[in-house]
C-alpha positions in Angstrom: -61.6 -22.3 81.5 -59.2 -19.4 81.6 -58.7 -18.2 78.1 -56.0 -16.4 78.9 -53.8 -19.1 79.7 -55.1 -21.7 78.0 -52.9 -24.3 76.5 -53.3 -26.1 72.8 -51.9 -28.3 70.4 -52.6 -28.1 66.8 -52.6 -31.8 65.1 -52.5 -31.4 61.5 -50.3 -28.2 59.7 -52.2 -27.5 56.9 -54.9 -25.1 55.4 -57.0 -25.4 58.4 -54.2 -26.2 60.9 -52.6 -23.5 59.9 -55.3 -20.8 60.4 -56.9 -22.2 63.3 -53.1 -22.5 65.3 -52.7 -18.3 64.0 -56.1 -17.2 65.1 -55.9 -19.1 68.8 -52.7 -17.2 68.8 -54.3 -14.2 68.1 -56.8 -14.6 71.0 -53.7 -14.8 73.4 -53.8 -18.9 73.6 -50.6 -20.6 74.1 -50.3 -23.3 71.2 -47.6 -25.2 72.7 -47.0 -27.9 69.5 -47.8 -28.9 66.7 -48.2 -32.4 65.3 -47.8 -33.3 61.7 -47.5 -36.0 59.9 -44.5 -33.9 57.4 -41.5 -32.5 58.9 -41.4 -29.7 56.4 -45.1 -28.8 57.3 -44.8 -28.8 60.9 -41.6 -27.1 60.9 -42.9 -24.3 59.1 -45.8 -23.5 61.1 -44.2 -23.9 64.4 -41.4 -21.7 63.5 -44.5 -19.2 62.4 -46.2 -19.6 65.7 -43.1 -20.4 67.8 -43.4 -23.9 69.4 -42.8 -26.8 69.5 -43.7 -29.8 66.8 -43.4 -33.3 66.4 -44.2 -35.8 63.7 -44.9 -38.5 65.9 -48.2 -38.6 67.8 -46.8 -40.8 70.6 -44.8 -37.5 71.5 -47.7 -35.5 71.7 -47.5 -32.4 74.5 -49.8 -34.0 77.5 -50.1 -30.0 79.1 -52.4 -28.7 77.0 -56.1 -28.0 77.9 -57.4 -28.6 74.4 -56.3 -30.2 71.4 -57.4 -29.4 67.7 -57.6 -32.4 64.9 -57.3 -30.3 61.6 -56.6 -33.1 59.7 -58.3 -34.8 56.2 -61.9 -36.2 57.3 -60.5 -39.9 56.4 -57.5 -39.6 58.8 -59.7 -38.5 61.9 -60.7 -41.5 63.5 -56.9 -42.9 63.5 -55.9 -39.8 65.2 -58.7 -40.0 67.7 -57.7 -43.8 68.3 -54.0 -42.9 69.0 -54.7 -40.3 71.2 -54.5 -40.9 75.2 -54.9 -37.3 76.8 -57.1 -38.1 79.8 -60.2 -35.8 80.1 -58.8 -33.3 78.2 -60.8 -30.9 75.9 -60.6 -32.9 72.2 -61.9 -30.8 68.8 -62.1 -31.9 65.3 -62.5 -28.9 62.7 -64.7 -31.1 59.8 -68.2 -30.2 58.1 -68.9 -33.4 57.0 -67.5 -35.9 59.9 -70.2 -36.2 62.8 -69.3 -36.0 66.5 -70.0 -39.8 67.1 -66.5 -40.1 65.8 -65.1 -40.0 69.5 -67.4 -42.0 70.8 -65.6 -44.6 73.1 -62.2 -42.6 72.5 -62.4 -39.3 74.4 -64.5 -37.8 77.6 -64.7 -34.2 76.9 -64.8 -33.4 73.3 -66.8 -31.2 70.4 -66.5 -30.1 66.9 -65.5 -26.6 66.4 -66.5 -25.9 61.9 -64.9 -22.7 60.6 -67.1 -22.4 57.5 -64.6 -21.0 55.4 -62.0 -22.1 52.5 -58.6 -21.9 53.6 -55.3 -21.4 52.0 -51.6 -21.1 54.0 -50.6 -18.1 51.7 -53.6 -16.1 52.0 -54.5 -14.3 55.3 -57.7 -14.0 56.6 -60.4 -11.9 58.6 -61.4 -14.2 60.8 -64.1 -12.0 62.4 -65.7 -12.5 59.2 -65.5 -16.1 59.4 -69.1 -18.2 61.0 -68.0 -20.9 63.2 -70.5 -23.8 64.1 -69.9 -25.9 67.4 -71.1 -29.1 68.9 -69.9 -30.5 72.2 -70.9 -33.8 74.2 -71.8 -31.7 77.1 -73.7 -28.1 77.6 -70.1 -27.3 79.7 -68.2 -28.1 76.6 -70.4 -26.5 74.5 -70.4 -23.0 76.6 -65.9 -23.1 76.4 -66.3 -23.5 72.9 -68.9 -20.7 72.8 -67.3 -18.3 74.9 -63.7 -18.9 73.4 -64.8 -18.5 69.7 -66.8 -15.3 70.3 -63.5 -13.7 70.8 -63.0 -14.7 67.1 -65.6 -14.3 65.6 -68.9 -12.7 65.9 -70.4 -15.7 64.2 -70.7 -18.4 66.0 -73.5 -21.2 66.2 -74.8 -24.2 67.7 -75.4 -26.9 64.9 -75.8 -30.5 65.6 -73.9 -33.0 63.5 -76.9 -33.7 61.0 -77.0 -29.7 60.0 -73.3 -29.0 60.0 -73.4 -32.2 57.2 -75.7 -29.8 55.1 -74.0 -26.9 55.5 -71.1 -28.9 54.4 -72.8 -30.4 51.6 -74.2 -26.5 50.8 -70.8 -25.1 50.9 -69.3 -27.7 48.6 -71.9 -26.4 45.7 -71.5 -22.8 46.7 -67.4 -22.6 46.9 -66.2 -25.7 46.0 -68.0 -26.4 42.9 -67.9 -22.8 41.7 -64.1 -23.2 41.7 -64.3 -25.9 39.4 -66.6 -23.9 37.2 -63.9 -21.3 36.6 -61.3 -24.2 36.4 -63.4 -25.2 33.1 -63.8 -21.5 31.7 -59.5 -21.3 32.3 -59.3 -24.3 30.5 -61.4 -23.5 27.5 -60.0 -19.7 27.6 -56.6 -21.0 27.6 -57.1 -23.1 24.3 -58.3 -19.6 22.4 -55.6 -18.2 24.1 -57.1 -15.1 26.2 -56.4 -15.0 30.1 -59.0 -15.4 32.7 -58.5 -11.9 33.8 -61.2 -10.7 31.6 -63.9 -12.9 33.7 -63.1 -11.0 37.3 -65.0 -7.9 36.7 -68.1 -10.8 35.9 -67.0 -12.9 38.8 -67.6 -9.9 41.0 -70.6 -8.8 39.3 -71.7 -12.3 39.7 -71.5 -12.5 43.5 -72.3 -8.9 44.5 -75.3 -9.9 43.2 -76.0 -13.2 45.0 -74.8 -11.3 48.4 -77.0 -8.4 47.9 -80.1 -10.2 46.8 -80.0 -13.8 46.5 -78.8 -16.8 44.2 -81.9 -17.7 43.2 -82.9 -14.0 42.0 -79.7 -13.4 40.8 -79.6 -16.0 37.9 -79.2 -15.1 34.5 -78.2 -16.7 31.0 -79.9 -19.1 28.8 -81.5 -21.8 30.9 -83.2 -19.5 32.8 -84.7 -18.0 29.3 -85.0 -21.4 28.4 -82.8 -20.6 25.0 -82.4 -23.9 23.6 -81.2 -22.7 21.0 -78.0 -21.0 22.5 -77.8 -24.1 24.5 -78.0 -26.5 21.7 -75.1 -24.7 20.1 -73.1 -25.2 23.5 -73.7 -28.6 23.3 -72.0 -28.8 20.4 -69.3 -26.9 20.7 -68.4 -28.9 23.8 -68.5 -32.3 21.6 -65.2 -32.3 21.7 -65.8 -32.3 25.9 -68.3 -35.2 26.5 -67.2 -34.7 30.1 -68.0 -30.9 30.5 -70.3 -31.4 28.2 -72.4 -34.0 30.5 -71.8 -31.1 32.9 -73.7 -28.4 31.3 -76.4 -30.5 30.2 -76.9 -31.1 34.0 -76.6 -28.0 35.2 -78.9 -25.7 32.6 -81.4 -28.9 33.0 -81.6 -28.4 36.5 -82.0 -24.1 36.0 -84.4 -24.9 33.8 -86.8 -27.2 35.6 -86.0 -24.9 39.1 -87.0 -21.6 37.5 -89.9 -23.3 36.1 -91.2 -24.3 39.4 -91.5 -20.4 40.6 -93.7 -19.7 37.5 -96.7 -22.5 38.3 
């Protein structure tokens, strides 16, 4: 396949739709539409990329080489079902959703993963940005290859079973963190001091896990095993009983993990 004059549409205009339609763009690829379910979203990001949109799938551009479904994980399979392009190149962008998905639907299709949390309003380097690829056939598989290298240095075979771990990995790493520092606004908040003072620990926190690794980096009381800072959490968060649950969890499982490196 020619990259250079390769055609796509984009289904989906959101976080992921949005950054996957602006880096093919990058490359030179011609996004010709894009299809989304809002008006507002997919008038926005085709005025951004300069196409055409629709938001009925029945209208769908039937030129394009190779169609991306950046849409939520449950909505995939109807979007697969509704589709009728031929034998063109089909690619759904989810961690967790395996490739059996377009099994009776599509003959030439893949998964392309950008491993990466994505926002409209914040640009990103997408060189920086590991991309893991499946394909029903070595043919697909070396397009998808080729194409992303121009991307992204970072780019990966994974079948559908390890790109569901690395989902699952990257939900504890990123998405769980987040919520972390949801709970420390919250409780910040209610003294009334801003979360500003945690970003010089934040970035302490993971220069430390890049440069060595998570499980050398960790500090605080359950590693110590402090019970009795940790009893005086617990009651503190009394008032909690959710978060509370939480960080009886969490320093339980520090606890019995750093334990296992000392027998």
């Amino acid at each position: 396949m020619n990259f250079e004059t390769m055609k796509a549409v984009i289904i989906g205009a959101g976080n992921v739709g949005t950054h996957i339609a602006i880096a093919l763009q990058q490359q030179g690829v011609h996004v010709q539409q894009i299809v989304s379910r809002t008006m507002r979203s997919a008038v926005e990001l085709a005025s951004k990329i300069e196409c055409t949109f629709t938001t009925d799938i029945s209208e769908i551009n039937m030129q394009a080489d190779i169609y991306f479904i950046c849409v939520s994980d449950r909505a995939i399979q109807q979007v697969i079902r509704q589709l009728n392009v031929g034998d063109k190149l089909i690619i759904h962008t989810s961690g967790s959703i395996g490739i059996d998905v377009f099994y009776d639907y599509a003959l030439n299709y893949g998964v392309v993963y950008p491993m990466q949390t994505f926002s409209k309003f914040k640009d990103i380097n997408y060189n920086e940005i590991p991309f893991f690829i499946e394909a029903n056939t070595k043919e697909n598989e070396t397009i998808l290859y080729d194409f992303l290298k121009k991307i992204s240095p970072h780019v990966s075979v994974a079948n559908s079973q390890q790109r569901g771990i690395i989902h699952l990995s990257a939900v504890f790493a990123c998405n769980f963190t987040n919520h972390m520092c949801t709970i420390s606004e919250k409780m910040l908040k209610e003294q009334k001091i801003k979360f500003d003072v945690f970003k010089p620990l934040l970035r302490e926190t993971f220069d430390k896990i890049t440069r060595y690794s998570p499980f050398e980096s960790q500090t605080g009381p359950a590693i110590r095993n402090d019970m009795q800072v940790i009893n005086k959490h617990l009651d503190v968060l009394s008032e909690y009983p959710e978060i509370k649950e939480i960080y009886k969890a969490i320093s339980t499982n520090i606890i019995s993990t750093h334990a296992k490196k000392e027998e």
